[in-house]
C-alpha positions as CSV (number, residue, x, y, z in Angstrom):
1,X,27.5,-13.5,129.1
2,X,26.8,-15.6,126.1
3,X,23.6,-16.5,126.9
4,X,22.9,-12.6,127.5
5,X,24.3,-11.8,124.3
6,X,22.2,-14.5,122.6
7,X,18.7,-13.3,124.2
8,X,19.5,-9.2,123.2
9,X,20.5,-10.4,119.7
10,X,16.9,-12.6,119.4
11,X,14.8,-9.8,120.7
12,X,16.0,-7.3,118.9
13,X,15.9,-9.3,115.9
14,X,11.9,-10.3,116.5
15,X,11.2,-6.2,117.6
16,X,11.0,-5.3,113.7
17,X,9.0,-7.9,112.6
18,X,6.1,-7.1,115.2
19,X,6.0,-3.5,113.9
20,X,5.5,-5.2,110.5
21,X,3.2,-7.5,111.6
22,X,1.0,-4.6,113.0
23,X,1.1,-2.8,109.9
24,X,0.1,-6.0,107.4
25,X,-2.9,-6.6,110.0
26,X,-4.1,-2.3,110.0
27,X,-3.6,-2.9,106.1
28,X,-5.9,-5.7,105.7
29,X,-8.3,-4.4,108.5
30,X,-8.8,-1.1,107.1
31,X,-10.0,-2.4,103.4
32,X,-13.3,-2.8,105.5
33,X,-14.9,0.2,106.3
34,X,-17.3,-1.3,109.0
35,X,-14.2,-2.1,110.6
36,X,-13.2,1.2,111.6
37,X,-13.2,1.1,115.5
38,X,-11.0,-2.1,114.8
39,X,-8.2,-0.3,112.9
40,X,-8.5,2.6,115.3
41,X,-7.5,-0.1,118.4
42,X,-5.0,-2.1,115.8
43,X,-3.7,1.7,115.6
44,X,-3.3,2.0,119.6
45,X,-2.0,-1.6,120.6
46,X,1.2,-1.0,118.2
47,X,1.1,2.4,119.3
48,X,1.7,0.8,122.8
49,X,4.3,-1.4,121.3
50,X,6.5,1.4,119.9
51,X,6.1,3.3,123.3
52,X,7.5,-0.3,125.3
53,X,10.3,0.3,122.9
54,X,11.1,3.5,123.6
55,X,11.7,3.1,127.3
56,X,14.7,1.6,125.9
57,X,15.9,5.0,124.8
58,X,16.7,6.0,121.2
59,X,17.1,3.6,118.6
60,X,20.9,3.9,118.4
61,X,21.4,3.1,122.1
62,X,18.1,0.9,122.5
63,X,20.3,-2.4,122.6
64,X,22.8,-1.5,125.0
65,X,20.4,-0.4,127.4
66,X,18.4,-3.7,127.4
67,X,21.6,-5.6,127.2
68,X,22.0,-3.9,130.8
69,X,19.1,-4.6,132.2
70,X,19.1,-8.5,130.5
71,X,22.5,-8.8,132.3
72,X,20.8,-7.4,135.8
73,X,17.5,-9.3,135.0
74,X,18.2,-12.6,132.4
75,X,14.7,-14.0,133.5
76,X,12.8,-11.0,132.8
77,X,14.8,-10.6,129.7
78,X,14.2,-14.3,128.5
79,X,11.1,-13.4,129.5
80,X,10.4,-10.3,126.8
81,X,12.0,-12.9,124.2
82,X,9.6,-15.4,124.4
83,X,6.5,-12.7,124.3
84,X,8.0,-11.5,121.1
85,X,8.4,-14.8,119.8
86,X,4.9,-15.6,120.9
87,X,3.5,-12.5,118.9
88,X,5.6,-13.1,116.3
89,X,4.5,-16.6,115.3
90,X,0.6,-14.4,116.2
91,X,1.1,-12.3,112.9
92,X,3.2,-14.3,110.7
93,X,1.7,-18.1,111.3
94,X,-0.4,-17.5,107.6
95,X,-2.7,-21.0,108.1
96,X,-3.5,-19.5,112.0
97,X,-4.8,-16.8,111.0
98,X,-7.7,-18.4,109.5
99,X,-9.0,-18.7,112.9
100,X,-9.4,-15.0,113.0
101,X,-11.2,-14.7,109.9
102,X,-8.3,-13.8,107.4
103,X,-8.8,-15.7,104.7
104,X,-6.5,-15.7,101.4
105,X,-8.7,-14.3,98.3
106,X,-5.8,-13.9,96.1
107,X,-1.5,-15.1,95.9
108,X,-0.2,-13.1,93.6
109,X,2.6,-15.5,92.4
110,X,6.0,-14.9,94.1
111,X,8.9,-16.9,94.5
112,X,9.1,-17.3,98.2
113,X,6.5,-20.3,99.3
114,X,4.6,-20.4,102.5
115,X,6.6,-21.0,105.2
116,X,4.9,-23.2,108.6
117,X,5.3,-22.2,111.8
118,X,3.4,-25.0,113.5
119,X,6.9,-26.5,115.4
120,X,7.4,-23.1,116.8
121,X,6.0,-23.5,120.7
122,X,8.1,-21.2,122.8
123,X,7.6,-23.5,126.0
124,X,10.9,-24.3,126.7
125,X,14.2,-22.5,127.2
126,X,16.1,-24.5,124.4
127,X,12.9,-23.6,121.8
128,X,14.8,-20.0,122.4
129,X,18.3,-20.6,121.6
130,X,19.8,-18.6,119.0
131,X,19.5,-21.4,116.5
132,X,15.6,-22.0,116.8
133,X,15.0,-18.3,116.8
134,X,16.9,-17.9,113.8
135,X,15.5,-20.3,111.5
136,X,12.3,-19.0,112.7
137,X,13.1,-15.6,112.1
138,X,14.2,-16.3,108.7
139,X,10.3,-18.0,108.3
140,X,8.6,-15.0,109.5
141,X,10.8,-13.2,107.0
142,X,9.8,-15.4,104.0
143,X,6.0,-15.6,105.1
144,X,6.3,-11.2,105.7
145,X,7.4,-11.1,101.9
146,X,4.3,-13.7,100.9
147,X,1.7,-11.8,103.0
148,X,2.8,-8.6,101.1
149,X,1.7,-10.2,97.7
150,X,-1.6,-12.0,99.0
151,X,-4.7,-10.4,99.2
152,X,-6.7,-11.4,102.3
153,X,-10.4,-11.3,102.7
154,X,-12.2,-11.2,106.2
155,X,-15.2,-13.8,106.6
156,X,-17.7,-13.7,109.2
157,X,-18.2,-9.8,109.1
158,X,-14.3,-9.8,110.5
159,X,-16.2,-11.0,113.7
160,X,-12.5,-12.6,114.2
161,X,-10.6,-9.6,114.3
162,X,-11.6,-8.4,117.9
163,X,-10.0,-11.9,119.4
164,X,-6.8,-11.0,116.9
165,X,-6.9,-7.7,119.1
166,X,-7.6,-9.2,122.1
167,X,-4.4,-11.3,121.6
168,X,-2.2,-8.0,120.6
169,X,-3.2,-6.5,124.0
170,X,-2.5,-9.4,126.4
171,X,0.6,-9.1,124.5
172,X,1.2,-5.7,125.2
173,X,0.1,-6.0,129.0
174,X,3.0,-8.9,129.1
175,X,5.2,-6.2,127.9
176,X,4.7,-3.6,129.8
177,X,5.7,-5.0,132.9
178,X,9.1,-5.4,131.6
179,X,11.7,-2.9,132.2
180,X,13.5,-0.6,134.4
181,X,10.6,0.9,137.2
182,X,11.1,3.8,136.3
183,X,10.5,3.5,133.2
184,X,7.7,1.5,133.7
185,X,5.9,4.1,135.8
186,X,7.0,6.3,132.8
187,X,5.4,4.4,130.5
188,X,2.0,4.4,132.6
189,X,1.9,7.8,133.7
190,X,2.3,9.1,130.1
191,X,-0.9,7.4,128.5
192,X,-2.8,10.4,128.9
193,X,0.1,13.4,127.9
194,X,-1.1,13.5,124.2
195,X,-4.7,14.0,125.0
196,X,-4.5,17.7,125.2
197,X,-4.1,17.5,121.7
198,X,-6.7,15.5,120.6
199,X,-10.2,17.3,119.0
200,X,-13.5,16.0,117.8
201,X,-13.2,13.3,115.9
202,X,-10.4,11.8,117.1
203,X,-12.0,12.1,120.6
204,X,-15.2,10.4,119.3
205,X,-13.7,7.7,117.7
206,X,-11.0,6.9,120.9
207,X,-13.7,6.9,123.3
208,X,-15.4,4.2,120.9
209,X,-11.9,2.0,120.7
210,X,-11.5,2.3,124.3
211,X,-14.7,1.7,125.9
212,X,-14.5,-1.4,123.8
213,X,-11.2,-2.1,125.5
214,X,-12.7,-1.7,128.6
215,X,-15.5,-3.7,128.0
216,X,-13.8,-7.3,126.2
217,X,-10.7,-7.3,128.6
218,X,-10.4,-10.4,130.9
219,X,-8.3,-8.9,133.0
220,X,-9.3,-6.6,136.0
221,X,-6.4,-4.1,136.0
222,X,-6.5,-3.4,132.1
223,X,-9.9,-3.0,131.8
224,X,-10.1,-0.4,135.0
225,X,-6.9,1.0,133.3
226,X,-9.0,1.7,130.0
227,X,-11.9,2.5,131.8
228,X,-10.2,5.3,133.2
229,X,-8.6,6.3,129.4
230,X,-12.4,6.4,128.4
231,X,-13.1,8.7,130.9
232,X,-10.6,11.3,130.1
233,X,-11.4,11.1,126.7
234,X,-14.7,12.3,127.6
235,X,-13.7,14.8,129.9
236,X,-11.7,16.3,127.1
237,X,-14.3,15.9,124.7
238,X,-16.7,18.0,127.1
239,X,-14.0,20.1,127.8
240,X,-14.2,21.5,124.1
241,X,-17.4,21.0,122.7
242,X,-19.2,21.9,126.5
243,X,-21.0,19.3,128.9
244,X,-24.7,19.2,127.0
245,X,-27.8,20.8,129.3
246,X,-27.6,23.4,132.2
247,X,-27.1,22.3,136.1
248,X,-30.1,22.1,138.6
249,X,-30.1,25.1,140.6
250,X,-30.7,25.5,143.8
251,X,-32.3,28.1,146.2
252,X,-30.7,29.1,149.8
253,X,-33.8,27.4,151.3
254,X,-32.6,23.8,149.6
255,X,-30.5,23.9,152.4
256,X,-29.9,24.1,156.0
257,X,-26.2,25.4,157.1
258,X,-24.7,27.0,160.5
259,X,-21.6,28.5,161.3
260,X,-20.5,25.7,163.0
261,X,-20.6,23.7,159.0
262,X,-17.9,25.9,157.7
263,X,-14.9,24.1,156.0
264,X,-12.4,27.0,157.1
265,X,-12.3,30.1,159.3
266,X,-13.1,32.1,156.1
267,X,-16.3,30.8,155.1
268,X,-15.5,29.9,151.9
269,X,-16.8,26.5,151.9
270,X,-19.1,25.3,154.0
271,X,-20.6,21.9,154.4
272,X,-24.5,21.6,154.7
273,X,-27.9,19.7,154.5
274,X,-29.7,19.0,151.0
275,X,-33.3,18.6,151.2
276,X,-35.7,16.7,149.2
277,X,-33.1,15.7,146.9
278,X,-33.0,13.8,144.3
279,X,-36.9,13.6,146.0
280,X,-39.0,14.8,148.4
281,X,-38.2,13.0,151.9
282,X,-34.6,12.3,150.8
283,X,-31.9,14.2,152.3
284,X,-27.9,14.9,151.7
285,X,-25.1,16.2,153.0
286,X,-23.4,18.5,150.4
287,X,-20.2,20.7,150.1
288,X,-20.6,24.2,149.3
289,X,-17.9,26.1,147.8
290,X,-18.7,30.0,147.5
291,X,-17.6,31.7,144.4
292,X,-15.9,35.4,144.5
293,X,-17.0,38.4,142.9
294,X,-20.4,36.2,141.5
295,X,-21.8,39.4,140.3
296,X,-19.2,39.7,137.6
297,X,-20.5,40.2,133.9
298,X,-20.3,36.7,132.4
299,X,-19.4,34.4,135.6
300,X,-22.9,32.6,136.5
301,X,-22.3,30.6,132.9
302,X,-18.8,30.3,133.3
303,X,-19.7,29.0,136.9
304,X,-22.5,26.8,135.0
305,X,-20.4,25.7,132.3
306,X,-17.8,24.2,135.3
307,X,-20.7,22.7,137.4
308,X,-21.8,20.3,134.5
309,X,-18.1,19.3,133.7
310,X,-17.3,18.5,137.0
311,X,-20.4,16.1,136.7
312,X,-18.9,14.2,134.0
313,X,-17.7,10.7,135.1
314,X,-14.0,11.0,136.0
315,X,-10.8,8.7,137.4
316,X,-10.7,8.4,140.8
317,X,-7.3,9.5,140.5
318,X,-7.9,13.5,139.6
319,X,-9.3,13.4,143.5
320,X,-12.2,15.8,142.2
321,X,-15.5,15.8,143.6
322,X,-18.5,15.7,141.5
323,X,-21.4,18.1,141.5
324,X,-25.1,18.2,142.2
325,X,-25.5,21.4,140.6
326,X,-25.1,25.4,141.9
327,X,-26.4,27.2,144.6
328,X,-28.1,30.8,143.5
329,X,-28.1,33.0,146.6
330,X,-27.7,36.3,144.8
331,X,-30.5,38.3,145.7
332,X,-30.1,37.4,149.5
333,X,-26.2,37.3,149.8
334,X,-24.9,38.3,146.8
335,X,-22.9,34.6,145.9
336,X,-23.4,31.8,143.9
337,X,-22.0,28.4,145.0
338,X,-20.6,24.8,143.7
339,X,-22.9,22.4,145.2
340,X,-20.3,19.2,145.5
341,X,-21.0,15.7,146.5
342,X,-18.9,14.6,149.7
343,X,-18.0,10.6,149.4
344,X,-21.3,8.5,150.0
345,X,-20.3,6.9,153.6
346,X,-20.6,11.3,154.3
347,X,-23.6,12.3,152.0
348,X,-25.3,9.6,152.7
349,X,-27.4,7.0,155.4
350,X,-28.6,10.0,157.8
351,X,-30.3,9.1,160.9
352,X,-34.1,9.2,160.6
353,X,-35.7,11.4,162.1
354,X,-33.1,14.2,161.7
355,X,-31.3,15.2,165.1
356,X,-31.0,18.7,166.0
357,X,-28.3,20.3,164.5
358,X,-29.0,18.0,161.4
359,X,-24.9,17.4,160.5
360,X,-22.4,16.1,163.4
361,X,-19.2,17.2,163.6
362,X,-18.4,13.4,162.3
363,X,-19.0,14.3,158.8
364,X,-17.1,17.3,158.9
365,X,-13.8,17.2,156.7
366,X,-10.3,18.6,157.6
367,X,-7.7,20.6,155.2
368,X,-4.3,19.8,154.7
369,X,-3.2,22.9,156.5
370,X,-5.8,22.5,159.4
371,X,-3.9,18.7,159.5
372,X,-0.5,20.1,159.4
373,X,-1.3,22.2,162.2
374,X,-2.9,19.8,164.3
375,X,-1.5,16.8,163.8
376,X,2.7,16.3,165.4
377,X,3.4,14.8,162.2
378,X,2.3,11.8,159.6
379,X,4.3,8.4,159.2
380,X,6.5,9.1,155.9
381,X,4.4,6.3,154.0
382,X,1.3,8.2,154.3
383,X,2.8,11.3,153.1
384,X,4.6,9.5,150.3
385,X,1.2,8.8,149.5
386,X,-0.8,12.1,149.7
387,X,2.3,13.3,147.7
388,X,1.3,10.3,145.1
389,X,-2.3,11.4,145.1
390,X,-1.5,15.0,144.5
391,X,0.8,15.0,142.2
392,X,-1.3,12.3,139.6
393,X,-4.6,14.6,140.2
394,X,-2.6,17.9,138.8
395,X,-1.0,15.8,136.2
396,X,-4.3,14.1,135.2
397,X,-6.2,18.0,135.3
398,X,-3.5,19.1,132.4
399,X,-3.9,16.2,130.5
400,X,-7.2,17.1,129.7
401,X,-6.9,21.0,130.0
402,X,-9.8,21.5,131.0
403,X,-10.1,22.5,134.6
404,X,-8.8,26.0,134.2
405,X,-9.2,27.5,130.6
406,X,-12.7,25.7,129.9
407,X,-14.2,28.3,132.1
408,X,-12.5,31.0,130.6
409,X,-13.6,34.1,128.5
410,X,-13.6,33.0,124.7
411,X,-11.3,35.5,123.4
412,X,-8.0,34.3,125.5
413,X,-6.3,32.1,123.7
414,X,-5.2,28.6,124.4
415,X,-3.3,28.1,127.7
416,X,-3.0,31.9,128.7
417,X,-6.4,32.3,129.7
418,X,-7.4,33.1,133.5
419,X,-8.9,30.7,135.7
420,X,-11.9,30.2,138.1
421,X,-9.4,27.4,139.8
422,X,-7.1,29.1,141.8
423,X,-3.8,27.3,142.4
424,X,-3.2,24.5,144.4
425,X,-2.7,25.2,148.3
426,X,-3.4,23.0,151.2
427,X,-6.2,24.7,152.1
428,X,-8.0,23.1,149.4
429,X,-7.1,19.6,150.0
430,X,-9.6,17.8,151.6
431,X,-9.8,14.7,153.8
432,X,-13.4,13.4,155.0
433,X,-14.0,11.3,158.0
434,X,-13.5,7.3,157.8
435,X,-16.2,4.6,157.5
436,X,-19.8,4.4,158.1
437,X,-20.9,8.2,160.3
438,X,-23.0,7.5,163.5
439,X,-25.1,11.2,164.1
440,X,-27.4,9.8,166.9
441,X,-24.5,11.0,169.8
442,X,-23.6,14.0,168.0
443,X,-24.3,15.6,171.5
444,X,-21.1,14.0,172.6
445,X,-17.4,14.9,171.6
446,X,-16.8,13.4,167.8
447,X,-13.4,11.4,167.1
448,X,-13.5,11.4,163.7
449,X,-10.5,9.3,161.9
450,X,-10.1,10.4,158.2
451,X,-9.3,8.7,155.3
452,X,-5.9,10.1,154.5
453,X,-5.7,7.8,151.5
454,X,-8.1,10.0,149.6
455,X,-7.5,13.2,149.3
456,X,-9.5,15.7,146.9
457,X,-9.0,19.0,145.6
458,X,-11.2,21.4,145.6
459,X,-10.8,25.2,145.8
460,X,-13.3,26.7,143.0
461,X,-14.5,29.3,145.8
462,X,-10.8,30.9,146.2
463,X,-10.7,31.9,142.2
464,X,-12.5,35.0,139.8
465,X,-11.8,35.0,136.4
466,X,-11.4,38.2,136.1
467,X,-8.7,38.6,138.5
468,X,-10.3,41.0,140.7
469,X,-9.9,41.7,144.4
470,X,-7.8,38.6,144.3
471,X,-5.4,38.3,147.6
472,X,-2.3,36.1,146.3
473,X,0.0,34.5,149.1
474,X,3.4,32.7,149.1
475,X,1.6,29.3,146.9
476,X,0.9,31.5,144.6
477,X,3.6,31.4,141.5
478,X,6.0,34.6,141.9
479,X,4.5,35.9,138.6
480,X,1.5,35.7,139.7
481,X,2.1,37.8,142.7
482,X,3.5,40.5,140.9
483,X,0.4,40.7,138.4
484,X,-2.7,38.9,139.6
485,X,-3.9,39.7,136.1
486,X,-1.1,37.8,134.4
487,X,-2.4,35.1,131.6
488,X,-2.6,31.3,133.5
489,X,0.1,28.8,132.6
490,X,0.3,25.3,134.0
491,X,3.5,25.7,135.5
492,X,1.6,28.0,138.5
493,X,-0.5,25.3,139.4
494,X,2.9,22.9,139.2
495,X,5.0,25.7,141.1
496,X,1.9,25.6,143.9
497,X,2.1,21.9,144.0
498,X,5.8,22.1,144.9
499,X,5.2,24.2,148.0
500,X,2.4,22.2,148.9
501,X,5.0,19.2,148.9
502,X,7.1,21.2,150.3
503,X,5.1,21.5,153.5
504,X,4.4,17.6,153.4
505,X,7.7,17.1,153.5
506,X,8.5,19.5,156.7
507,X,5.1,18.8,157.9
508,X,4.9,22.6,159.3
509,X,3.4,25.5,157.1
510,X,5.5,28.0,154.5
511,X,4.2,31.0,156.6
512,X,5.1,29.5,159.8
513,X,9.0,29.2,157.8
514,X,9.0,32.4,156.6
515,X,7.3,33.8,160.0
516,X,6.5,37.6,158.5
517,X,5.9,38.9,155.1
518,X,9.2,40.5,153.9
519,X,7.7,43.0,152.2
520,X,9.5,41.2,149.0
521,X,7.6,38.5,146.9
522,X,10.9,38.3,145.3
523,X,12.5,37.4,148.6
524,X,10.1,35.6,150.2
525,X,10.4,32.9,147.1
526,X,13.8,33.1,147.8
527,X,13.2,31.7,151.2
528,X,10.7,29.0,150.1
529,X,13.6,28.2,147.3
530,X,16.3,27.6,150.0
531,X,13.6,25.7,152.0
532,X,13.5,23.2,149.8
533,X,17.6,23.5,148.9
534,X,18.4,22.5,152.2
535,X,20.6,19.1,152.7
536,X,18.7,18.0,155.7
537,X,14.8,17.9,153.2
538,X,16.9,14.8,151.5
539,X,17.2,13.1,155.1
540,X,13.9,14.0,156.0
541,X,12.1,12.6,152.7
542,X,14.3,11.0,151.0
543,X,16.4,12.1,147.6
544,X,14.0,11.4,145.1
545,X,11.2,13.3,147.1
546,X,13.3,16.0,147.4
547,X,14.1,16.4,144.1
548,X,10.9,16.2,142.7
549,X,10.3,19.1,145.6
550,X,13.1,21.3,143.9
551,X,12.1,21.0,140.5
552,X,8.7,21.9,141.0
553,X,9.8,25.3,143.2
554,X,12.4,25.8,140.7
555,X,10.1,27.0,138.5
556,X,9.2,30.4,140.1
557,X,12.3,31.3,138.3
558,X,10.4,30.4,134.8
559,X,7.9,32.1,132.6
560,X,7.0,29.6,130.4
561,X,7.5,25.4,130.3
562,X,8.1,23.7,127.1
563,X,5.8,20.8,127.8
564,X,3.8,20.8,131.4
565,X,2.6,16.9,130.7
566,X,6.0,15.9,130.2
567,X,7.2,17.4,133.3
568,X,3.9,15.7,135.0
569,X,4.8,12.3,133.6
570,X,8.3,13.1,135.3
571,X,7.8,14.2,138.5
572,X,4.8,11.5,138.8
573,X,7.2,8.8,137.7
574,X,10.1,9.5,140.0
575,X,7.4,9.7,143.2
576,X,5.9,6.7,142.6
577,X,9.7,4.9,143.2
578,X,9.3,6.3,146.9
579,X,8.0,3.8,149.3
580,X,9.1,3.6,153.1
């Protein structure tokens, strides 16, 4: 216990004078206005500190919860001490940082001298005993006060700065695999919830820090982690100031389709054959999702204007496809269409020549509900996945905020406006088929395995706009069904996502549940409510899957959700602890 005791005491005594040592660093830094990206990441790193911080909980309680998990995990914990000892001596060791390029222009005199931190390795467990971390403490303390009265210069251009910052976030990365898992996933999930509020400038100069992130990161994960923070960035950025340049249209006779290529009994999507494209001689396969009610006053730019954004580089984790362009087929049938790019093992390597028939039923994909249907059920790890999947791609689509009201008439206003998206239903989660495609034996029955590890969403055929002629069925938010013309709020598309989770976790279909329209949209939530209610979901799935389940179809009894990325980070966080 004394040991224990000893480690919460040294790391909460080294936690203040990191924040400190982040702000003397931004100070200097930002004297040099060439140096403005650098500030900007300086900015984020101790941004990521405080957030490590706060998984502790509010400052009042912060120690007693780490002092539980020090007591479950004393490694770890020794562990979190000698990282903030480590950065410590990083901030505070005046004579190292001259190897950074900080060099001392001016001491304004001061009574406290220069303290040296040279003895101070951290290697060993007794260089952390309470003792040796409080005389160096008291050091960093004295040399804090100095730093405050000299005034630093940076040589080289500050060319040293970027491996100072290169330091703070392999500090950080340490960090952040400390804590409860929870938390953790907390911690992760959440990078992107305050992007939603970011404009213009603030987007310019983030997608600047972080591409640089991306870019001078030796390690693998982190850099694909801020890869994936430049990307949404972007997409925000597009998302407000529009993606630059109109989409490449396409005529009906682009493109050879049949029946047999439809996506659903409904015709709504259908998959087909590109021609000649990106040049003559080379051919696709493509997805084509038809839009409703394309002859509507203002939709072709709206349907444009969604087309280019969906071409802007994304994650792999929003489990969007990207776009080739539209199809215009107005004069001969009246529609206009998304023209989507399946994965590349789909859209790609077709036999030469082209069979009859030009597609095989191998590269045809299958729907959530189609798999439901037709499958007896899915090993619980798979689901737990899909679930996974889902769940981040809706939470990563309202980070940016773009996929519904970016396509929206100008005059709504922010987060009521209607969407071309309808909400998520498992009609509109795709699965494509597994591995390289052979077409040559398309003649003969196809056994297609799918990759049930990638789902995407898609759906932009099932929405208008405008609201009109729009048939709403039990995934649709209660709200909703009552008033198709009702202003959008995230919490439909979360409500949706519940009942889609909802039938993962049964592995049978709401309408199969509810058997016959009641008449009631009131009642027939009710029955989807006590669906997921039910003791026996918990044994099926598990608690924490169930929960998640509950919360999500417990808001069809809301109108309105304080903060939809919060709840995203939550129910995101509390999935990813399910494994089987």
């Amino acid at each position: 216990m004394a040991e224990v005791a000893n480690i919460v005491a040294g790391v909460f005594q080294l936690i203040p004078l990191c924040n400190a040592g982040f702000v003397l660093i931004k100070d200097v830094v930002q004297l040099e206005q060439k140096l403005s990206e650098q500030r900007i990441r300086i900015q984020n790193h101790q941004n990521n500190f405080r957030s490590w911080c706060e998984i502790w909980g509010p400052s009042e309680t912060r120690e007693r919860k780490f002092k539980h998990y020090a007591q479950d995990n004393p490694v770890s914990a020794k562990a979190v001490l000698r990282q903030l000892a480590l950065n410590s001596r990083l901030f505070f060791d005046i004579k190292g940082l001259d190897r950074y390029g900080f060099e001392i222009k001016k001491l304004i005199p001061t009574d406290h001298r220069i303290q040296h931190l040279d003895d101070f390795h951290f290697e060993t467990n007794a260089d952390l005993d309470p003792q040796n971390i409080n005389r160096f403490e008291a050091k960093c303390n004295t040399n804090l006060l100095v730093m405050r009265r000299i005034q630093f210069s940076l040589v080289s251009g500050g060319k040293g700065v970027d491996e100072l910052i290169a330091r703070f976030r392999e500090f950080n990365e340490v960090l952040w695999g400390y804590g409860q898992p929870l938390e953790l996933a907390r911690l992760n999930k959440g990078i992107y919830d305050n992007l939603n509020q970011l404009t213009g400038d603030q987007l310019d100069k983030l997608l600047a820090a972080y591409t640089r992130e991306s870019e001078t990161s030796r390690d693998s994960v982190s850099a694909g982690n801020y890869r994936s923070l430049a990307k949404m960035i972007n997409l925000r950025a597009h998302a407000i100031q529009g993606a630059p340049g109109r989409p490449h249209v396409f005529g009906a006779s682009s493109f050879h389709m049949t029946d047999n290529y439809r996506v659903d009994s409904r015709g709504t999507s259908t998959m087909a054959l590109l021609y000649d494209y990106p040049k003559k001689g080379d051919h696709r396969v493509a997805l084509i999702e038809w839009v409703q009610n394309a002859q509507v006053s203002g939709k072709r730019r709206e349907i444009e204007k969604l087309a280019l954004l969906l071409n802007v580089p994304k994650p792999d984790e929003m489990s969007m496809l990207d776009s080739y362009g539209i199809l215009d087929d107005l004069q001969r049938t009246n529609r206009l269409g998304f023209v989507l790019k399946p994965p590349i093992n789909i859209r790609t390597n077709l036999p030469q020549p082209l069979p009859p028939g030009a597609i095989s039923e191998r590269r045809m994909p299958i729907n959530l509900r189609q798999l439901i249907k037709t499958r007896d059920g899915l090993d619980l790890g798979v689901r737990f996945d899909i679930a996974k999947k889902l769940v981040d791609a809706v939470h990563m689509m309202h980070a940016v905020d773009w996929a519904h009201k970016y396509v929206a008439p100008s005059h709504f206003k922010p987060d009521t406006a209607n969407r071309l998206h309808r909400n998520i239903r498992p009609n509109n989660i795709l699965f494509f088929p597994l591995g390289s495609i052979g077409d040559e034996s398309s003649t003969q029955a196809a056994h297609r395995v799918f990759d049930l590890s990638s789902p995407f969403i898609a759906g932009y055929s099932n929405g208008a706009a405008s609201g009109i002629n729009l048939k709403l069925d039990y995934y649709e938010h209660p709200a909703r069904r009552n008033d198709p013309q009702i202003a959008y709020r995230r919490l439909y598309d979360l409500y949706s996502l519940g009942c889609v989770l909802l039938e993962l976790a049964l592995w049978t279909t709401i309408d199969k549940q509810i058997e016959h329209d009641p008449g009631s949209r009131e009642a027939s939530y009710k029955v989807i409510r006590a669906l997921s209610l039910k003791p026996t979901l918990d044994r099926m799935v598990g608690k924490i899957f169930a929960d998640v389940i509950r919360d999500c179809i417990a808001l069809g009894e809301k109108s309105s959700l304080d903060n939809p990325a919060k709840f995203g980070t939550d129910i995101a966080s509390r999935l990813a602890q399910c494994v089987a």
